[in-house]
C-alpha positions as CSV (number, residue, x, y, z in Angstrom):
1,X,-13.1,46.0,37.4
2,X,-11.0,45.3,34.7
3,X,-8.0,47.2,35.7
4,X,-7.9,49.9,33.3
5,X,-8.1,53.5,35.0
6,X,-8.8,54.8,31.6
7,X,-12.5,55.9,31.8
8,X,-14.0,57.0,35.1
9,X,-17.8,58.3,34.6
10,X,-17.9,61.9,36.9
11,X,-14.3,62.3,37.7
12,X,-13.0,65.8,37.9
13,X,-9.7,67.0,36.5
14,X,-7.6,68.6,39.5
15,X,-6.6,70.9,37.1
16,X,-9.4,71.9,34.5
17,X,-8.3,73.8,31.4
18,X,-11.0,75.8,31.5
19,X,-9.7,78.0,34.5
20,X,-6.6,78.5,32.7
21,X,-8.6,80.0,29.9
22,X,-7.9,83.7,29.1
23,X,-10.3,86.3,30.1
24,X,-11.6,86.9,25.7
25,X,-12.3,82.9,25.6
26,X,-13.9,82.5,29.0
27,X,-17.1,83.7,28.1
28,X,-17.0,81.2,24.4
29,X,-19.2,78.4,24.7
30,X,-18.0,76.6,22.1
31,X,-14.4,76.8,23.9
32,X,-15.6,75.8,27.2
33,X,-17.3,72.7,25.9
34,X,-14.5,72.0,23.9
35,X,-11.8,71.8,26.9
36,X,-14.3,70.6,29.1
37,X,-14.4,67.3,27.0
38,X,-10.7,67.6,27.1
39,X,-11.0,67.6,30.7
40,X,-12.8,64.4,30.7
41,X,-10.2,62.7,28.7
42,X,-7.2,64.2,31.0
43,X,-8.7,63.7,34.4
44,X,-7.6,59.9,35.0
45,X,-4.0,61.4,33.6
46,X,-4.5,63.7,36.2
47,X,-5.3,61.6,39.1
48,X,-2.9,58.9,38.3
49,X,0.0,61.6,38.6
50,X,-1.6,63.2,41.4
51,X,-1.1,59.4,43.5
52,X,1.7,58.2,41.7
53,X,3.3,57.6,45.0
54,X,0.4,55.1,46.0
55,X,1.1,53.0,42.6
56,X,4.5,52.6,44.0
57,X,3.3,50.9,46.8
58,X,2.3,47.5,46.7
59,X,0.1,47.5,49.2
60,X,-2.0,50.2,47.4
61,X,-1.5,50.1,43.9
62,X,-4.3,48.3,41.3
63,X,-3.8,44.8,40.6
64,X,-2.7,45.1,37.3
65,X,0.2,47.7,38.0
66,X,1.2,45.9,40.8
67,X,2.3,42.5,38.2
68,X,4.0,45.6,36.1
69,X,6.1,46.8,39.2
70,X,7.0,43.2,39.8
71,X,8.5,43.3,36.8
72,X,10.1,46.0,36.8
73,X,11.6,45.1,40.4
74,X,12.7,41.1,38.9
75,X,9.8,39.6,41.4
76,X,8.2,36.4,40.5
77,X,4.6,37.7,39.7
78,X,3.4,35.7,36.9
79,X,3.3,31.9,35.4
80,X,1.9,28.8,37.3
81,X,4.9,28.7,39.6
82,X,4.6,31.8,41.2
83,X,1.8,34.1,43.4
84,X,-2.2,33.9,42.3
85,X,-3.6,35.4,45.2
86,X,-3.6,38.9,44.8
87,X,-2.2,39.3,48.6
88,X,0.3,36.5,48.3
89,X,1.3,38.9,44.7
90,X,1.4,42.4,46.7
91,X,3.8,40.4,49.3
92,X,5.8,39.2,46.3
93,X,6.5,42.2,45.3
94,X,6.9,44.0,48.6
95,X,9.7,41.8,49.6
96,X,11.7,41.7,46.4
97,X,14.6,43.7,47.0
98,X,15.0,41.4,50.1
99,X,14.9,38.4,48.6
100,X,17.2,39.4,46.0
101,X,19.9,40.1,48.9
102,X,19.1,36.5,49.6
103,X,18.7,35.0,46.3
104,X,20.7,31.7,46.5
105,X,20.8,30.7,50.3
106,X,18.9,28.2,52.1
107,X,17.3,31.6,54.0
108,X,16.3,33.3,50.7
109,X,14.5,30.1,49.2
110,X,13.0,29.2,52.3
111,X,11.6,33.0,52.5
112,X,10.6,32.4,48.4
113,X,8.5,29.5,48.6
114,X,6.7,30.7,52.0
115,X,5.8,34.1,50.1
116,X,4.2,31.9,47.3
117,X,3.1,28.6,49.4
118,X,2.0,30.1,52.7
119,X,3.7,27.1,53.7
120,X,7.2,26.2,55.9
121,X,9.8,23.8,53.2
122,X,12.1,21.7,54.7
123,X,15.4,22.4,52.6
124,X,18.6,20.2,52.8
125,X,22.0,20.8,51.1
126,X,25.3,19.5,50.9
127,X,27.0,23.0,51.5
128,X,28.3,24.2,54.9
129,X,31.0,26.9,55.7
130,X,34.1,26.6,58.0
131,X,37.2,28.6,59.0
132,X,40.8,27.5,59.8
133,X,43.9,28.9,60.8
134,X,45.9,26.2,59.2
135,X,45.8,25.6,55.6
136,X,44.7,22.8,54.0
137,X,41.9,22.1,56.8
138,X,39.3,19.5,56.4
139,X,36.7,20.4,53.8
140,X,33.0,20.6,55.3
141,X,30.2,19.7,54.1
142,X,29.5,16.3,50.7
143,X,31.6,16.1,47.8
144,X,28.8,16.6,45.5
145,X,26.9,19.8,45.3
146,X,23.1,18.7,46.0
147,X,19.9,20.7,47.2
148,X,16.5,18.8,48.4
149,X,13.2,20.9,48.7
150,X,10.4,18.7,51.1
151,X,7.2,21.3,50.9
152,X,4.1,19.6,53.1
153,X,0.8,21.2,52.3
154,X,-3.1,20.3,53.5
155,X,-3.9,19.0,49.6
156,X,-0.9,18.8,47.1
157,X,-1.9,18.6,43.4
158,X,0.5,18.0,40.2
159,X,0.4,21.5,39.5
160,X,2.0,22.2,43.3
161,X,4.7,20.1,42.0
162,X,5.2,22.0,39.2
163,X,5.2,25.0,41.1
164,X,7.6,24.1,43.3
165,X,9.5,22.9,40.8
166,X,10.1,26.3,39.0
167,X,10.0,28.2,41.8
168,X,13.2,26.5,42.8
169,X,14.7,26.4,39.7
170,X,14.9,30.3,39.7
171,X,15.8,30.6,43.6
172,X,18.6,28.3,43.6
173,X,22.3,28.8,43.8
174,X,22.6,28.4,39.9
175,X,25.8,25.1,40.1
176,X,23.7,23.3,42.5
177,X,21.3,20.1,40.8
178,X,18.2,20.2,42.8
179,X,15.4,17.8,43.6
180,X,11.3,19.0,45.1
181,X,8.8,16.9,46.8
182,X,5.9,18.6,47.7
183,X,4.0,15.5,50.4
184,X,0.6,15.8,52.0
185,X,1.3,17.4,55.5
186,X,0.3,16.0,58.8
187,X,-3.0,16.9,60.3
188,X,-2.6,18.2,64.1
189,X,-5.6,17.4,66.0
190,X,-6.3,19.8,69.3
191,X,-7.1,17.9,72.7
């Protein structure tokens, strides 16, 4: 399949031209040939536009459409830092708006890198939030902004590095200098 719903050998228009024909050209061969080619070439129009609700879904639209809608919603859907398994892509996509609510917080890039990895990061920053009813309270948290991304998979290779890398890059709060290690993760053996 090469993703192209252009040309679809036997499928019918759900709404042939030929039954809109007036009653004079209904009996006119040469007009019913003539809009029954026209019907061939207007029935994947057709059908698209009869399921255009299912290409809004991720979960059922075609592959192809799917990196278009991720897009068009600002997911991460294409490039070597981002989804290549089509499920991991449909999950990209379905959870965009969510991430976006996210974007910046330890929570969203945690979330980010999972959808993409299939794996748990360890994230540590230099942030932290407090209240005080006197002013001038101490300050939580480092003097220098700093975030650290630890991500253990089964078989890291330089390009998971890289991945990480960007992934990161375009997850993070935007002041915040950053550093990604992605290690070899520890085998659990059953007893």
């Amino acid at each position: 399949m090469t993703g192209e719903r252009g040309s679809i050998d036997g499928l019918r228009s759900s709404a042939p031209l030929t039954d809109m024909l007036p009653a004079v050209f209904a009996d006119d061969d040469l007009a019913l040939r003539f809009l029954a080619g026209l019907d061939e070439v207007l029935a994947p129009l057709h059908n698209v536009l009869d399921c255009l609700d299912a290409y809004f879904s991720p979960t059922l639209a075609p592959e192809d459409f799917v990196r278009w809608l991720g897009e068009w919603v600002g997911a991460a859907t294409d490039g070597p830092g981002l989804p290549e398994d089509p499920e991991q892509l449909r999950a990209a996509v379905a959870a965009a708006v969510r991430l976006h609510r996210m974007r910046g917080t330890p929570g969203g890039l945690a979330e980010a890198i999972r959808l993409v990895f299939g794996a748990e990061p360890r994230i540590t920053e230099s942030g932290a939030a407090s209240w005080n009813a006197r002013p001038l309270g101490p300050v939580p948290g480092e003097r220098r902004p700093r975030l650290h991304v630890t991500l253990p998979l089964p078989s890291p290779t330089p390009l998971d590095q890289y991945r990480l890398e960007r992934l990161v890059a375009v997850n993070r709060p935007a002041h915040i200098p950053y550093t990604v290690q992605v290690t070899t993760a520890e085998r659990t053996t059953d007893r």
